[in-house]
C-alpha positions as CSV (number, residue, x, y, z in Angstrom):
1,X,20.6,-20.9,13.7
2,X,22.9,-19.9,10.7
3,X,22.1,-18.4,7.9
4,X,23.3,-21.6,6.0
5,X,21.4,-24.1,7.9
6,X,18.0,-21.6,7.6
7,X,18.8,-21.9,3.6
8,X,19.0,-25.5,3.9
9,X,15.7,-25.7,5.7
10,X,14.3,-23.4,3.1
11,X,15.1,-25.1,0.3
12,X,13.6,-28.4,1.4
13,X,9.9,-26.5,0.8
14,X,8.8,-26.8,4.0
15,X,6.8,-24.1,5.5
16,X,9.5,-21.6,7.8
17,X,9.0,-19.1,10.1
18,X,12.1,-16.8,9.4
19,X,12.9,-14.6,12.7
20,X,15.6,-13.3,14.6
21,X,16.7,-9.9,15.8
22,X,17.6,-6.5,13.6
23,X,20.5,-6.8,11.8
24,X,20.2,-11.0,11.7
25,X,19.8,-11.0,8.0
26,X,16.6,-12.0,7.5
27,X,16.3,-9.8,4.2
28,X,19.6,-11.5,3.2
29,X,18.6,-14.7,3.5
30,X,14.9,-14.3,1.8
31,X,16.6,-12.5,-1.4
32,X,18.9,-15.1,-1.4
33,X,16.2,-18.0,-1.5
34,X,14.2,-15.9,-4.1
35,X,17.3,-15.8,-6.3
36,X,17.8,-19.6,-5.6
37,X,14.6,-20.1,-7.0
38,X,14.7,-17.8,-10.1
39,X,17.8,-19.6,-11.2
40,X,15.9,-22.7,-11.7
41,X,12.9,-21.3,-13.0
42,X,10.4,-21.5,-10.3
43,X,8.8,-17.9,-9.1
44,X,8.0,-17.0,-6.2
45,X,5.2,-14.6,-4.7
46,X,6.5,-11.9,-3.2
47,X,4.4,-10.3,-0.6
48,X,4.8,-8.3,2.5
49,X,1.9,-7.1,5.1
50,X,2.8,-3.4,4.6
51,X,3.2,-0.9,1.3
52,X,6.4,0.1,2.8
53,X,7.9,-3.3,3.3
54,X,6.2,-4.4,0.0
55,X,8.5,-1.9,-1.4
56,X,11.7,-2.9,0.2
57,X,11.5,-6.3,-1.7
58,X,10.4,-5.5,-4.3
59,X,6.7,-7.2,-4.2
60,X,3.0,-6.6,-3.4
61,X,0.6,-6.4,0.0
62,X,-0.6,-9.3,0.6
63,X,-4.0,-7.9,1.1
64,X,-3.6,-7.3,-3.3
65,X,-2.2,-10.5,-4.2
66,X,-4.5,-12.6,-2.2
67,X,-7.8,-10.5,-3.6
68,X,-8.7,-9.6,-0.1
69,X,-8.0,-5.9,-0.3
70,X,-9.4,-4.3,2.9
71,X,-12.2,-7.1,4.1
72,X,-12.0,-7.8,7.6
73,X,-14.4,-11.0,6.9
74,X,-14.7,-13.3,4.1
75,X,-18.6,-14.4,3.6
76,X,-19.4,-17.0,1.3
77,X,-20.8,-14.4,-1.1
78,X,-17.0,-13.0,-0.5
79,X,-14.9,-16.5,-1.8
80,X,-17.6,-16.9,-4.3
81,X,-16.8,-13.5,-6.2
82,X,-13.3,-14.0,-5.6
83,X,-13.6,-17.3,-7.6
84,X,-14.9,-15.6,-10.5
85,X,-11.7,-13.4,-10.6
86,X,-9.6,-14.9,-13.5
87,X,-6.4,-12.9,-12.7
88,X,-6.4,-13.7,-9.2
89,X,-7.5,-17.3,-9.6
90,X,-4.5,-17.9,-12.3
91,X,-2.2,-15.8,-10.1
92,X,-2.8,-18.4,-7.3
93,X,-3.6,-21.3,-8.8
94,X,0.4,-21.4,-10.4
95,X,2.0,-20.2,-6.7
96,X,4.2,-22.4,-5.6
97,X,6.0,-20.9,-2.9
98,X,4.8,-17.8,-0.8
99,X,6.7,-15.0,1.1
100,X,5.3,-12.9,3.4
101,X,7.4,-10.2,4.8
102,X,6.9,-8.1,7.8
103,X,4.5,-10.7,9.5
104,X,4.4,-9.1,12.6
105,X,2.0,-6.3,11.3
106,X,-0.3,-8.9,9.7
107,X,-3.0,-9.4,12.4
108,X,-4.4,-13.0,13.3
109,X,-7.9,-12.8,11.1
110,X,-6.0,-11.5,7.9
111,X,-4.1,-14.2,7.9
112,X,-6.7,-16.5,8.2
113,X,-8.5,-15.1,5.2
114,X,-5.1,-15.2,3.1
115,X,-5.2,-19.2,3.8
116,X,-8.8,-20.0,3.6
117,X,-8.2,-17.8,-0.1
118,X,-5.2,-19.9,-1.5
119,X,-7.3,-23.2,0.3
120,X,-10.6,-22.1,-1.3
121,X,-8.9,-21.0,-4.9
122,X,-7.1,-23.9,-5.2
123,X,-9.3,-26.3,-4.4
124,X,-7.0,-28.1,-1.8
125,X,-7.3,-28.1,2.0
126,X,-3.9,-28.7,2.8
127,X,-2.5,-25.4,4.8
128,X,-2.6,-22.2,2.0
129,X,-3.9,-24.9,-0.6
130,X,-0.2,-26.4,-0.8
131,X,1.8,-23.5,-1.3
132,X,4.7,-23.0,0.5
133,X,4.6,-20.5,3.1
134,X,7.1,-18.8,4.2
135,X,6.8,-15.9,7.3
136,X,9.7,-12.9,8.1
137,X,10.1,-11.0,10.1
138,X,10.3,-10.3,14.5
139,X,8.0,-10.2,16.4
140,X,9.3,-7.5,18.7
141,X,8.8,-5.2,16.2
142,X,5.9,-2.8,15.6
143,X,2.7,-5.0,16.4
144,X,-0.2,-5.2,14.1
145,X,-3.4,-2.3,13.8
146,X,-6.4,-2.5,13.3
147,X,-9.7,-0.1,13.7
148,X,-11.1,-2.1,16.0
149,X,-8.3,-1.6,18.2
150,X,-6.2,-4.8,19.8
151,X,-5.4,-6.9,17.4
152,X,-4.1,-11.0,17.8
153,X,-0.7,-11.8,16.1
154,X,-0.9,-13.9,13.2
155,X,1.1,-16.9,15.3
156,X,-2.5,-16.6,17.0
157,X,-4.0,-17.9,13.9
158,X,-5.6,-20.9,13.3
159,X,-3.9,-20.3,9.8
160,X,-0.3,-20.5,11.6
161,X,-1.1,-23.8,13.3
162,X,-2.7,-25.5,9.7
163,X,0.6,-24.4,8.9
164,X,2.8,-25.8,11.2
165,X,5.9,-23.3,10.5
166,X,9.3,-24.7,11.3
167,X,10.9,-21.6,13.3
168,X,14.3,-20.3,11.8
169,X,15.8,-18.1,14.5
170,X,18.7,-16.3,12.9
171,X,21.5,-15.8,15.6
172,X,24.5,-14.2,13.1
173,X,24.6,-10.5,14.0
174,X,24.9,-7.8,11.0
175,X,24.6,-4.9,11.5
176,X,25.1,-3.5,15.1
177,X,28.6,-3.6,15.7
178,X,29.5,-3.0,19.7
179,X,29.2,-5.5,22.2
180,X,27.7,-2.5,25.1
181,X,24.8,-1.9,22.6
182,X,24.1,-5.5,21.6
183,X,24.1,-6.5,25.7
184,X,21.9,-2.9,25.8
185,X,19.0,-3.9,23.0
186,X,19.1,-7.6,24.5
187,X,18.0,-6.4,27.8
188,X,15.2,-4.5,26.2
189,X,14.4,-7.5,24.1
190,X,14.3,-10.0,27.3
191,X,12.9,-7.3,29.7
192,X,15.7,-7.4,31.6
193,X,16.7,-3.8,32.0
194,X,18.1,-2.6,35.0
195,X,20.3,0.1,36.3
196,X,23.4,-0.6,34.0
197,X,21.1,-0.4,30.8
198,X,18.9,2.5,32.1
199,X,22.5,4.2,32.7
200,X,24.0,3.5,29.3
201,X,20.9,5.0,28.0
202,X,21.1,8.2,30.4
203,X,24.0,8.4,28.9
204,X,23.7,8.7,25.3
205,X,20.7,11.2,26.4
206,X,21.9,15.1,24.3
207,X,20.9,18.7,25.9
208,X,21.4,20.6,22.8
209,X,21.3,19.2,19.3
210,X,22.9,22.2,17.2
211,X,25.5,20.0,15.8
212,X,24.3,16.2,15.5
213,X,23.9,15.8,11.7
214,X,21.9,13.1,11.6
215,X,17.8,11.6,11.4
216,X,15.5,12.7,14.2
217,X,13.3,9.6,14.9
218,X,10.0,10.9,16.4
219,X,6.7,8.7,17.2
220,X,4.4,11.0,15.3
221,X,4.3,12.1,11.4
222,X,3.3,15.9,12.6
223,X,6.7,16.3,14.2
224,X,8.4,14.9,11.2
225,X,7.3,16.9,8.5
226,X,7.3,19.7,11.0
227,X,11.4,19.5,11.6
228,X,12.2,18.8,7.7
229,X,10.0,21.6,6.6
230,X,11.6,24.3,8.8
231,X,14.9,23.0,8.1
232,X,14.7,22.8,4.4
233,X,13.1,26.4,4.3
234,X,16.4,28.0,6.3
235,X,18.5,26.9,3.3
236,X,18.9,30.0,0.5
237,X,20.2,27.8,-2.0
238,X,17.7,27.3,-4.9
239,X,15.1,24.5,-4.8
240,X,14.9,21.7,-7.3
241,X,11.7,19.5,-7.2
242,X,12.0,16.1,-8.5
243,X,8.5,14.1,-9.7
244,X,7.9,10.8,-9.3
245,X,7.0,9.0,-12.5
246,X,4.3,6.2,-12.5
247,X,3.3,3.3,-14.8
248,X,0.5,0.5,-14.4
249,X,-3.0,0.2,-12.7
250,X,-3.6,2.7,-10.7
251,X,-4.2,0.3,-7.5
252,X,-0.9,-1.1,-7.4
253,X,1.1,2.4,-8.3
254,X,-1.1,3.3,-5.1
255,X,0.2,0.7,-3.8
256,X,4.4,1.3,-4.6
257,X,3.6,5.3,-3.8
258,X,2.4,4.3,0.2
259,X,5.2,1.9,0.4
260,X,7.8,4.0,-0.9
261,X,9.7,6.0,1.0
262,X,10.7,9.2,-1.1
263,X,8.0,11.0,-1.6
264,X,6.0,12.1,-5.5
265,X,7.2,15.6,-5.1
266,X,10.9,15.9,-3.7
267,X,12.1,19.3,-3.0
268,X,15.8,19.1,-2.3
269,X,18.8,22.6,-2.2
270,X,22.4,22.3,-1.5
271,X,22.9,21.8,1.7
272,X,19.8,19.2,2.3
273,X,20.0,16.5,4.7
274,X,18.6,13.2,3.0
275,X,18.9,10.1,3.3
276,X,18.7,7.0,0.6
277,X,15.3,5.0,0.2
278,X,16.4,2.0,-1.7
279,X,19.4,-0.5,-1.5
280,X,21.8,-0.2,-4.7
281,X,25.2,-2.0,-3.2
282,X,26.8,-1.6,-6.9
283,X,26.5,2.2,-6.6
284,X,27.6,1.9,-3.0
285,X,24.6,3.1,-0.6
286,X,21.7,1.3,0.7
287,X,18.4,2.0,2.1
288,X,19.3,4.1,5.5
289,X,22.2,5.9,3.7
290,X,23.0,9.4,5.4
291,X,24.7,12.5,3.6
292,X,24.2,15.9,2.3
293,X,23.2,17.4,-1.1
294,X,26.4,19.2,-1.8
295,X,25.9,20.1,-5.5
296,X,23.3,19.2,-8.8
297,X,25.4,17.6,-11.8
298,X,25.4,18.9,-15.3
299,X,22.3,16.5,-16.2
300,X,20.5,18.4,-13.3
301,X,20.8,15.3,-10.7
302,X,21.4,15.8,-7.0
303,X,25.5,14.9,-5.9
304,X,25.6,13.6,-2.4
305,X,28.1,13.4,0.1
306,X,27.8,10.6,2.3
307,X,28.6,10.7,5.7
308,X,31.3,8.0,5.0
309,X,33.0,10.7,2.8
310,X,31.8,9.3,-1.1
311,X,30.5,11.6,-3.3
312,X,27.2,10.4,-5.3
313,X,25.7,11.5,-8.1
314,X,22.3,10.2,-7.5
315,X,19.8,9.4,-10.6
316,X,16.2,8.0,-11.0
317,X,15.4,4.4,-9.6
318,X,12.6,2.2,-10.3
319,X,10.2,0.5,-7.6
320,X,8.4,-2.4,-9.0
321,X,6.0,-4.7,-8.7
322,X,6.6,-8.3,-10.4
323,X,4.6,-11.5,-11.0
324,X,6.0,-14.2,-12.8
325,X,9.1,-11.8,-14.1
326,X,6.6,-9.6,-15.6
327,X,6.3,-5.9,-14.0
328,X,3.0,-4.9,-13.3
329,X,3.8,-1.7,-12.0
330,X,6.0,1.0,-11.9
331,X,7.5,4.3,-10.2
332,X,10.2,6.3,-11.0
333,X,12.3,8.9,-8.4
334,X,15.3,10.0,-7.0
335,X,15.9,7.4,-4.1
336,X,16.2,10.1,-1.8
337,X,14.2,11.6,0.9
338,X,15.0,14.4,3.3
339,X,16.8,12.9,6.4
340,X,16.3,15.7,9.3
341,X,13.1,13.4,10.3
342,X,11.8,10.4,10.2
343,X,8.8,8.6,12.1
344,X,9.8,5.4,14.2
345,X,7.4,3.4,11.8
346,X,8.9,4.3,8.4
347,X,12.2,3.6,9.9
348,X,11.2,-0.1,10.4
349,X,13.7,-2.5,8.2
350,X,16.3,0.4,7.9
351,X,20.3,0.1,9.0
352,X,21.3,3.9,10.3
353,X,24.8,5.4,10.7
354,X,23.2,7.8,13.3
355,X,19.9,8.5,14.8
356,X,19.0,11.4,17.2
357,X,15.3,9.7,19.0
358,X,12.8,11.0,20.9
359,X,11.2,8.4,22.7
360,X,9.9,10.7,25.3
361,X,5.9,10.4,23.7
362,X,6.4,6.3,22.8
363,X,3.2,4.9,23.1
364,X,2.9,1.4,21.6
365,X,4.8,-1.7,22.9
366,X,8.0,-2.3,20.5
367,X,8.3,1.4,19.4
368,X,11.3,1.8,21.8
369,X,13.1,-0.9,20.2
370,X,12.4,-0.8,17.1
371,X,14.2,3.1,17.1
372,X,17.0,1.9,19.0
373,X,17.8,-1.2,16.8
374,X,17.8,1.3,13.9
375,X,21.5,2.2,14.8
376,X,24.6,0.1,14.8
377,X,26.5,1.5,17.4
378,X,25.8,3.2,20.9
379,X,28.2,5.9,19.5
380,X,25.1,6.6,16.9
381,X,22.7,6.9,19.6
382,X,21.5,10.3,20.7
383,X,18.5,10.6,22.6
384,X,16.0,13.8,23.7
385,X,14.7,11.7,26.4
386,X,12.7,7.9,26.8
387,X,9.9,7.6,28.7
388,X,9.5,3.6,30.5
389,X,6.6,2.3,27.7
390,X,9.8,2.7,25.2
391,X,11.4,-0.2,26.9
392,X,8.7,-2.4,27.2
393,X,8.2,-5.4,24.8
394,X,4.5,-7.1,24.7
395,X,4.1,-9.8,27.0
396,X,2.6,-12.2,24.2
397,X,5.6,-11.7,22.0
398,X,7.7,-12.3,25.1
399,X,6.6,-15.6,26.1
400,X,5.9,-16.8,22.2
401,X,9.9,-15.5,21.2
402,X,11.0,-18.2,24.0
403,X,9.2,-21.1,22.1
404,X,10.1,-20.0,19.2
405,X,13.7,-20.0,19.6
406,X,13.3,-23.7,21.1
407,X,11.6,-24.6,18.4
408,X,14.5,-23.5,16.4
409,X,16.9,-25.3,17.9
410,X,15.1,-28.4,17.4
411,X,15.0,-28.0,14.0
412,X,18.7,-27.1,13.8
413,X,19.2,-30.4,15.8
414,X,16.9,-32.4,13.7
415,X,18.1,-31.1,10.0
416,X,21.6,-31.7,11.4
417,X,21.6,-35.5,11.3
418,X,19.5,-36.2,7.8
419,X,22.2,-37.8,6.0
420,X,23.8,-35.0,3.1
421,X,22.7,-37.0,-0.1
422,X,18.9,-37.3,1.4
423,X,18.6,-33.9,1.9
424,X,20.2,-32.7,-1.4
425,X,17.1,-35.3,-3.3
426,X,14.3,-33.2,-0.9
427,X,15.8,-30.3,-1.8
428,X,16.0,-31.6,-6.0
429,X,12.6,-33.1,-5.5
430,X,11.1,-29.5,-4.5
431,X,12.2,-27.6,-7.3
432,X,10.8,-30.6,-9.3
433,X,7.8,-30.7,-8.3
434,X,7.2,-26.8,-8.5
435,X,8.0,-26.7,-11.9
436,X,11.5,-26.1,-11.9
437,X,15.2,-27.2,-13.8
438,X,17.7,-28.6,-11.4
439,X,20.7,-27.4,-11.6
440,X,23.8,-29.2,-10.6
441,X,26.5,-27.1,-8.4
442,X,29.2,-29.0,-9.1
443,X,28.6,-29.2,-13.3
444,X,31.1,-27.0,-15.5
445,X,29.5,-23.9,-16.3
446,X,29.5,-23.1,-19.9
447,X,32.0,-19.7,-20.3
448,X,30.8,-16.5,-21.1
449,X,32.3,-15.0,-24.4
450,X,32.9,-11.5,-24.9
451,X,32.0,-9.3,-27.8
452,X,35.8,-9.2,-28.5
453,X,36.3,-13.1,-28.4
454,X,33.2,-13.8,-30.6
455,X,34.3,-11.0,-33.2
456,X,38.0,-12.1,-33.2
457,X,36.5,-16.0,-33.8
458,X,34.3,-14.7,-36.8
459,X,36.9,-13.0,-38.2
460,X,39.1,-15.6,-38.7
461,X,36.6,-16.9,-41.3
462,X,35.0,-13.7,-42.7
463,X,37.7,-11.2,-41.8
464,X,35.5,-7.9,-42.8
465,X,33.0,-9.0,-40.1
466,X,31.3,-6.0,-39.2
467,X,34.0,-3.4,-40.3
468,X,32.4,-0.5,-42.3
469,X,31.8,-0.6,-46.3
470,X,33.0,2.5,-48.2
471,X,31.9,3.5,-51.5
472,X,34.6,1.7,-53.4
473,X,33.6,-1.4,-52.0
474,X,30.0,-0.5,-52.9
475,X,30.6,0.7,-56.6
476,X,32.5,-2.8,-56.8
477,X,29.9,-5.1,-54.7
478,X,27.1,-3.4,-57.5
479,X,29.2,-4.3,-60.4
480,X,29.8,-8.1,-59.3
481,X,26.3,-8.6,-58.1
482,X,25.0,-7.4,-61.7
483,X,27.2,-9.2,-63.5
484,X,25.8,-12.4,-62.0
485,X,28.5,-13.0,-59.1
486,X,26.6,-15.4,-56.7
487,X,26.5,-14.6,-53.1
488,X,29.3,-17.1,-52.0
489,X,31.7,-15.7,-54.8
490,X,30.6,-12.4,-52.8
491,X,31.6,-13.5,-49.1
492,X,34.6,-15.0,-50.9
493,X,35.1,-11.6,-52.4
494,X,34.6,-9.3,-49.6
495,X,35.8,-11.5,-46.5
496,X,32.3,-11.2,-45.1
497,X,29.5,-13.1,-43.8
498,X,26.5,-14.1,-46.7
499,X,23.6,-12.2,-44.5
500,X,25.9,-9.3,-44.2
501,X,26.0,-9.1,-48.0
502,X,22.5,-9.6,-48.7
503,X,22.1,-7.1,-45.9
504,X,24.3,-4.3,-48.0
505,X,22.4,-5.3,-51.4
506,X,19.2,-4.7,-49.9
507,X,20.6,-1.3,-48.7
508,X,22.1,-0.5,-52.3
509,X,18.6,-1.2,-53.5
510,X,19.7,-4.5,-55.4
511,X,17.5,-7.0,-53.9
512,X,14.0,-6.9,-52.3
């Protein structure tokens, strides 16, 4: 399915699984229906089932928003208290439409709790109380945790049945770019990896790795902070620390400072290997952005040279979280973080140029993909070594990812006969019915003006509009005013609007 027809589906208000493989443009297409929305006044709730990919889009857990924090069961007593929460029940209670990123880490029995919440709250037993509810992510990715060990996936839940989720399976391709590595991460994906794959991967397998500038993916933190420690410490050009700035509850700055990827104290030197935390297309780098620090600015900021040859100066970001257009929370920091590590997990929803992987210690099923699906070319690849767990998907995901991109295809087939017109009034009717303005593609936009063209238009009735007064024009606009001059002989007088001359007698002490 296309990215287009998904959108269509989307739109409609149904509830959608949105899946597909890394680099399908799931992110894409979810910012996309989020700013749809926004433009005709309708909010949605932003969620994801980490901190980290709560942070990418710029939402909240889902364990906040839904109240459920870190329960594992939801008594009576438990919906009860929840109830009395006014917040929480307002929050809710206006929701019309809710996105939960990342789904694959949500376990079965959270997600349960999230519907039997909205259902509960709201007062409505249709799935999640009527809201729209929308799933993202693959499935294939990391699975979810819990302390009791093995946990179900949430298309396990009863809460996923109530809901009925009309699969979206993204098949548009974004971000790897060779055909050998897209045949290479498809065997993996289908478990169909045999001597040519193994080979391609023996391949791409590095002895020494004095001069690969790039991220080192390992499976545990230990090694990570191990490698950018020693690395940063062999540099002898000064250090500069960089502290993350924080505003709102405490909970939910906890909350942006888990998720976010650069850390509260960042200690960078010339000569640093980092890599960008946060997507900014206008200033040209995006989450996953590689380069080196190769200078501090004269306002003290780092300059970084990308490895695509553009020179950054790199200031301050802001990581948010947002209800209704209102921030709730805040942090400030350099989107940067240093880039000769990285653990497999924190690289999950990240695009890289490069990536030297150790798979040799993989231990959970997906971590071998998600790493190699990190890259977008085989030519990126470099590995220390892959043991056979790396290239093993779970068996549960295996079977379900075959119904679910049947299930797609349905839909594709069944969305593709409903006639234009009737889909267009399901997709009008949605908006509706969520509180929302339609707004008509095809009408005339009204045209922007510019300072310049608004200025120039005043002028050609008061033609001192906002040019400065000098004292002569003062000593004269005092002498009029006191000899009785009204305030249209004044604009008359001076070429200038009447609230600019009140304005001028108020600062000339003339009038109250």
């Amino acid at each position: 399915m296309t990215q287009k027809e998904a959108f269509a589906i989307l739109k409609t208000g149904v509830n959608v699984f949105i899946t597909g493989e890394p680099g399908s443009g799931k992110t894409y297409l979810v910012n996309q229906y989020i700013k749809y929305l926004r433009e005709r006044g309708v909010e949605p709730a932003i969620t994801a089932s980490t901190g980290i990919a709560a942070t990418h889009i710029g939402g909240m857990t889902i364990h906040s928003w839904s109240g459920i924090g870190i329960r594992r069961e939801l008594s009576e007593y438990d919906l009860d208290y929840l109830a009395q929460k006014e917040k929480l029940v307002a929050r809710i209670m206006k929701t019309r439409m809710l996105i939960i990123d990342e789904i694959s880490m949500l376990d079965a029995r959270t997600l349960f709790m999230i519907e039997l919440v909205c259902r509960t709250l709201r007062q409505n037993d249709l799935p999640f109380g009527g809201i729209q509810a929308v799933f993202v992510g693959d499935f294939f990715q990391l699975p979810p945790v819990s302390k009791e060990g093995t946990a179900a996936f949430a298309f396990e839940s009863d809460a996923w049945s109530r809901a009925r989720p009309i699969a979206c399976y993204l098949t548009e391709q974004h971000r790897q770019e060779d055909e050998a590595f897209l045949e290479l991460l498809a065997a993996v994906r289908t478990q169909s990896v045999g001597d040519d794959t193994r080979a391609r991967l023996l391949g791409r397998v590095v002895t020494s790795i004095e001069n690969i500038e790039c991220p080192k993916l390992f499976s545990h933190n230990v090694q990570v902070d191990g490698v950018n420690a020693r690395e940063l410490e062999k540099l002898s050009s000064e250090e500069r620390e960089f502290r993350m700035q924080a505003k709102g509850s405490s909970a939910l700055v906890a909350t942006l400072k888990n998720g976010c990827l650069s850390p509260e104290e960042l200690a960078l030197k010339e000569g640093a290997r980092v890599m960008f935390t946060k997507n900014n297309f206008e200033q040209g780098f995006f989450n996953g952005t590689l380069g080196v620090v190769a200078s501090f600015s004269s306002r003290g900021w780092p300059v970084v040279k990308t490895y695509r040859g553009e020179s950054l100066e790199v200031t301050p970001l802001e990581w948010t979280i947002e209800e209704s257009g209102r921030i709730l929370a805040k942090i400030i920091q350099v989107p940067l973080r240093l880039a000769w590590a990285i653990t497999i997990h924190k690289s999950q929803g990240m695009s890289l140029d490069a990536a030297l992987i150790d798979l040799s210690d993989a231990f959970e099923y997906g971590q071998g993909y998600v790493a190699l699906s990190r890259v977008r070319t085989l030519e990126g690849l470099y590995l220390l070594g892959f043991n056979e767990r790396a290239l093993e998907v779970h068996p549960e995901v295996f079977t379900a990812d075959k119904k679910f991109r049947d299930f797609s295809q349905e839909a594709e087939s069944a969305f593709a006969v409903i006639d234009v017109k009737e889909l267009e009034k399901a997709q009008e009717d949605f908006i509706v019915r969520s509180g929302g303005k339609i707004r008509r593609a095809d009408a005339p936009r009204p045209k922007k003006t510019t300072w310049q063209e608004r200025l120039k238009k005043m002028r050609t009735k008061h033609p001192n509009a906002y040019r400065p007064w000098g004292d002569a024009d003062d000593r004269e606009l005092k002498r009029l005013y006191e000899e009785g001059t009204p305030t249209r002989g004044l604009t008359e007088k001076f070429g200038r609007h009447p609230g600019a001359i009140i304005s001028r007698l108020r600062k000339l002490g003339l009038v109250e």
